[in-house]
N, C-alpha and C positions, 0 to 999 in steps of 0.2 A: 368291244370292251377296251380293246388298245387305244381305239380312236377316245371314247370318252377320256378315260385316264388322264391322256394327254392334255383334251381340253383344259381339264380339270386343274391340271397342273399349270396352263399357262395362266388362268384365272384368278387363282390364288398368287401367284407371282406380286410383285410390287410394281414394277417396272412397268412401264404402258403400253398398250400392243398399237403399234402402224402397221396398216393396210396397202399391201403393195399387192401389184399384179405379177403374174406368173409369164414366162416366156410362152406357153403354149394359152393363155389366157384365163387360167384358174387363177382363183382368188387364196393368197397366202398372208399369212400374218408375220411380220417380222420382230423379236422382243426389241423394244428401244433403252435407251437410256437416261433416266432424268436428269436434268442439267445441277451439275453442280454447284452448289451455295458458292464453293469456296473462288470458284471463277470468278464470282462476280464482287465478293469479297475483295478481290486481289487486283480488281478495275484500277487500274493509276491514276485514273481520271477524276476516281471518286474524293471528295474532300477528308482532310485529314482535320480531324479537333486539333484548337488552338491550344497547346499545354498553358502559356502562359497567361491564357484567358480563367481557363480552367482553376489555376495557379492562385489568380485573384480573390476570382468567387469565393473559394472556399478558406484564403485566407478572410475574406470579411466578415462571412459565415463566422470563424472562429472568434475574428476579433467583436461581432455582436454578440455572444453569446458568453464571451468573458466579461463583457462591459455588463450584461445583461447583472453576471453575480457581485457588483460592486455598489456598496449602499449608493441612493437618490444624491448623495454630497458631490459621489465621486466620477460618475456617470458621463460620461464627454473628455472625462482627466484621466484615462489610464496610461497614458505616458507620463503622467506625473506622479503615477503612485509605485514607488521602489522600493517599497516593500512592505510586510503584512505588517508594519509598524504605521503606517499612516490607517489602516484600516481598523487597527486597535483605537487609534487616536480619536477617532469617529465616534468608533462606538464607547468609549470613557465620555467625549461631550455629551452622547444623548444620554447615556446616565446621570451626567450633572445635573441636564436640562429637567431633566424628569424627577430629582432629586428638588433642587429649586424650585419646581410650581408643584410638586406637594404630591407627584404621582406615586411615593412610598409612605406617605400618613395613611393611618386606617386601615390599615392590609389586615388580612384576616389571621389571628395569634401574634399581634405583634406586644412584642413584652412577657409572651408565653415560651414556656422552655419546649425545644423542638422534642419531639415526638421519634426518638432512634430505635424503638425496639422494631422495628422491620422498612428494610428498604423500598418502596414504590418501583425501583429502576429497575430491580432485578429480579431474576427467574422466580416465580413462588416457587415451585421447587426447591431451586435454593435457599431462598430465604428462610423455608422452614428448615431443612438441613441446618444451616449456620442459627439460628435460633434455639435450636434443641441440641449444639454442640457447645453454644454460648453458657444455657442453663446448666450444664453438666460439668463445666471450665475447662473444656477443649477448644481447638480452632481449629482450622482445616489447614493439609498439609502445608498451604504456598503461606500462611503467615505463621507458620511455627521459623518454616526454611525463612522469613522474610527476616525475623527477630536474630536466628542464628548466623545468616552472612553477614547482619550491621554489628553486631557484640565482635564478632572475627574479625573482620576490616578496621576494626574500631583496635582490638588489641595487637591485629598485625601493625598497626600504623605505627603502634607505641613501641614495637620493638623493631621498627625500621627506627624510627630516631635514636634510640640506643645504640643502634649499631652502627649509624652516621656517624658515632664520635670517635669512632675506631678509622675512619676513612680522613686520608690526606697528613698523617703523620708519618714518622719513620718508617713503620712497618703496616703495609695493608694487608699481610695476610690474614689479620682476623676481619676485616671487612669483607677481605675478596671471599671469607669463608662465611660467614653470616649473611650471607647477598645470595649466595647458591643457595640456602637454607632456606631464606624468605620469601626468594622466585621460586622454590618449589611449595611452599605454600600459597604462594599468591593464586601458583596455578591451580592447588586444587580449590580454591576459592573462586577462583571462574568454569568449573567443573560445578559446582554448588549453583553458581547464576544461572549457567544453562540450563540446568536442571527447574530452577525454579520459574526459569521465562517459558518452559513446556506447560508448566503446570499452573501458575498462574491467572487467574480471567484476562482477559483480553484488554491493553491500555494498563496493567499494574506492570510492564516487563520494568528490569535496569539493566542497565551497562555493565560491560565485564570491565574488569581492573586491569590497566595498564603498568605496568613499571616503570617507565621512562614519567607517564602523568603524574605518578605517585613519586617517583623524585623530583619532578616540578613542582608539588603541591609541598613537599618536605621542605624547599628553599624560597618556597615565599611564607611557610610560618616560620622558619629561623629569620626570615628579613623581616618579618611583621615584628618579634619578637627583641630586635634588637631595638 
C-alpha cells in the first residue's frame, strides 16, 4: 500500500520523472525539474524591439486614422488645417454648393409651419412627461431653475452697476461694502448653476459666474456707452 501511495504521488506530480540507475543496479526514478521560461527570456543574445521603429508605426497609424476623419477637401492637408475653423469653412461651401444647384427646393413641408408638439430626438418617455407637463403650464425642474438664474444674473448685473458709481471717489467704503454683498450673492448664484448643470439633460449645462469676468463685462458696457 505504501509503495502504491507513493507511485501515485509521483504520477500526479507536474515535474517529469528521469530514469537513472541505482549503485547496486536497481532502477530509480529521480523528480526533475522543467526549465525555466524566464532563463530563456533573459538570453542577452536575444533581440531586443526597436522602440523607435515601434514609435513610428504607431505614430502613422494615428496620423492615417486622423486624416481618415477629415472631409475629401482636406485629406493629404492636415498640416494645414489649424483649427476646426477651416473645417467649418468646408462644410458652409458645401452648403452653398448644394444651396446653388437647387439641393433645398422641394424638400418635403417647405413653406409649412414646423410640427413642435413632440421632439423626434428625445426619450418618448420624456417626451410624453414634458407634453403632459406642457398641457397643464408646468415645466420640469431644470427650465423653471433655467428662467430663475437668467432674471437673477440679469438683476444682480443692474445692481453691480449701481454700485460701481460709489467706486473710485472720496470714500470707497460704500463700494467695498456693496461688493462683499454682491460676491455673496454671486456666490449663491453659482450654488443655483451647479445645481442646475446636475439636473439638466445632457449638452444644456452653463458656466458659473466669475467676478473679476463680470467687472470685465461692466467696463466694456461703460466703454460701449460712452
Amino acid at each position: 500500500m505504501a509503495l502504491r501511495f507513493a507511485a501515485r504521488k509521483v504520477l500526479s506530480s507536474s515535474a517529469p520523472l528521469v530514469h537513472k540507475s541505482g549503485t547496486s543496479g536497481e532502477s530509480i526514478f529521480v523528480r526533475g525539474r522543467w526549465a525555466s521560461s524566464s532563463s530563456s527570456s533573459s538570453d542577452p543574445s536575444s533581440p531586443k524591439p526597436n522602440k523607435k521603429v515601434t514609435h513610428d508605426r504607431l505614430a502613422s497609424v494615428i496620423d492615417a486614422v486622423n486624416d481618415r476623419k477629415l472631409p475629401p477637401e482636406l485629406r493629404g492637408q492636415r498640416n494645414n488645417v489649424r483649427s476646426e475653423t477651416d473645417i467649418i469653412n468646408v462644410v458652409e461651401q458645401r452648403v452653398w454648393h448644394a444651396m446653388e444647384e437647387g439641393q433645398f427646393e422641394n424638400l418635403p413641408g417647405k413653406g409649412k409651419p414646423l410640427d413642435l408638439s413632440s421632439n423626434p430626438h428625445a426619450d418618448p418617455a420624456e417626451d410624453t412627461l414634458y407634453r403632459i407637463l406642457n398641457k397643464n403650464g408646468c415645466a420640469p425642474e431644470w427650465v423653471e431653475l433655467n428662467k430663475e438664474i437668467r432674471n437673477s444674473i440679469a438683476g444682480w448685473r443692474l445692481a453691480l452697476r449701481k454700485a460701481w458709481m460709489y467706486k473710485g471717489g472720496s470714500d470707497d467704503s460704500k463700494w467695498l461694502e456693496l461688493s462683499e454683498v454682491l460676491k455673496l450673492q454671486l456666490r449663491d448664484l453659482n450654488n443655483k448653476v451647479l445645481h442646475y448643470n446636475l439636473i439638466v439633460p445632457f449638452g444644456r449645462q452653463m458656466f458659473g459666474f466669475k467676478w473679476e469676468r463680470e467687472i470685465d463685462r461692466l467696463n466694456d458696457e461703460i466703454q460701449m456707452d460712452k
